[in-house]
C-alpha positions in Angstrom: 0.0 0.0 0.0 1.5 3.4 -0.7 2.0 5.9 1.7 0.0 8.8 0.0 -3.5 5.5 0.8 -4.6 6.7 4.6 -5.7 3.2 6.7 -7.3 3.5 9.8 -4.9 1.7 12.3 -5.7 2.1 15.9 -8.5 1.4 17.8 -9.6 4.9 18.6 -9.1 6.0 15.1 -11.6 2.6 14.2 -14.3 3.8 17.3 -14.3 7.2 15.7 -15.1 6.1 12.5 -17.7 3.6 13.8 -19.5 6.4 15.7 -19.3 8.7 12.6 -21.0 6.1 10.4 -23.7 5.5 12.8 -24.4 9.0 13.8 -24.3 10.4 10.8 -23.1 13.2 11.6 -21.0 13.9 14.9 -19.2 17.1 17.0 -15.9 16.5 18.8 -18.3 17.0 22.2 -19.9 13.7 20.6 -16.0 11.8 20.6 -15.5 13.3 24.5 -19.0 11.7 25.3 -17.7 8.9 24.7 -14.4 9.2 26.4 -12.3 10.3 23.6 -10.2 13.3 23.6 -10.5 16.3 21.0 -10.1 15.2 17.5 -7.1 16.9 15.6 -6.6 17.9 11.9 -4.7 14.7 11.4 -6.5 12.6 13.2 -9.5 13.7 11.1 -7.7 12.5 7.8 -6.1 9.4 9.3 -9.8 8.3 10.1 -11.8 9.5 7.1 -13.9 12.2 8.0 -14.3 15.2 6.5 -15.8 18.4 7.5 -19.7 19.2 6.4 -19.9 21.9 8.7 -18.5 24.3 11.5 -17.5 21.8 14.0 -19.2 19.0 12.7 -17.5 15.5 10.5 -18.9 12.8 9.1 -17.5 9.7 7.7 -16.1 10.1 4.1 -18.1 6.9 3.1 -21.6 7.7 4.7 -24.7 8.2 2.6 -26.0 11.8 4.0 -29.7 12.5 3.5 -31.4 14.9 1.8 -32.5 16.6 5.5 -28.4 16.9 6.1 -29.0 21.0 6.9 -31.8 20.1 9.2 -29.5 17.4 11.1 -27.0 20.4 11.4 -29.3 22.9 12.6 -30.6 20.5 15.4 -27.2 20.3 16.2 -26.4 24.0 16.7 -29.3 24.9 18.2 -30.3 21.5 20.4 -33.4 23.1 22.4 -34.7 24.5 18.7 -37.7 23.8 16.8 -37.9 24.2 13.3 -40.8 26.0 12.0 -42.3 28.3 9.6 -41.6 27.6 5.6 -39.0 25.2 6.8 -41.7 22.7 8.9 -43.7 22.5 5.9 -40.8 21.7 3.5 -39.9 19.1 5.7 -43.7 17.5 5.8 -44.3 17.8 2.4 -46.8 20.0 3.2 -45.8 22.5 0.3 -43.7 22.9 -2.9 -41.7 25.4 -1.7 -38.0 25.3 -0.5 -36.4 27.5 1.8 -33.4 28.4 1.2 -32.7 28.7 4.8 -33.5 26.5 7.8 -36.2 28.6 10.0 -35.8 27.9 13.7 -37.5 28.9 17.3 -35.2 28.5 20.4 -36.3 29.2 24.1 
């Protein structure tokens, strides 16, 4: 294997990956959760994640959905509630799109 091919070799590099595929989409405050320490540039490569959004990775393999934006808005704003043109879009409940993700927090 060349050098330039990136494997994922130890076990907390595999763990990472693991949680990234099954999450979706995860924040390093996901990783220290789970008892992992803050996630460096490298490390980020060496694992195969890349970066869909400030602070948050996902797994360079993962299928995302089409509802990515609303997965990251949930996950800036957890006490939010997404409402307005954005609710609708999300039920089907019209044929327009926003452009932008429309949230209420408390």
């Amino acid at each position: 294997m060349a050098k330039t091919e990136k494997q994922v070799n130890s076990p907390a590099q595999k763990k990472v990956l693991d949680l990234a595929r099954k999450s979706s989409i995860m924040r390093p405050r996901d990783l220290q959760d789970k008892g992992h320490q803050t996630i460096s540039g490298d490390f980020i490569s060496k694992a195969k994640l890349e970066k869909v959004g400030r602070g948050m990775y996902a797994a360079q393999s993962a299928e995302l959905s089409e509802h990515q934006t609303v997965v990251q808005a949930a996950l800036r704003v957890p006490h939010g509630v997404m409402c307005l043109l954005s609710a609708l879009c999300f039920h089907d409940l019209t044929t327009q799109s926003p452009f932008e993700i429309w949230m209420a927090w408390r």
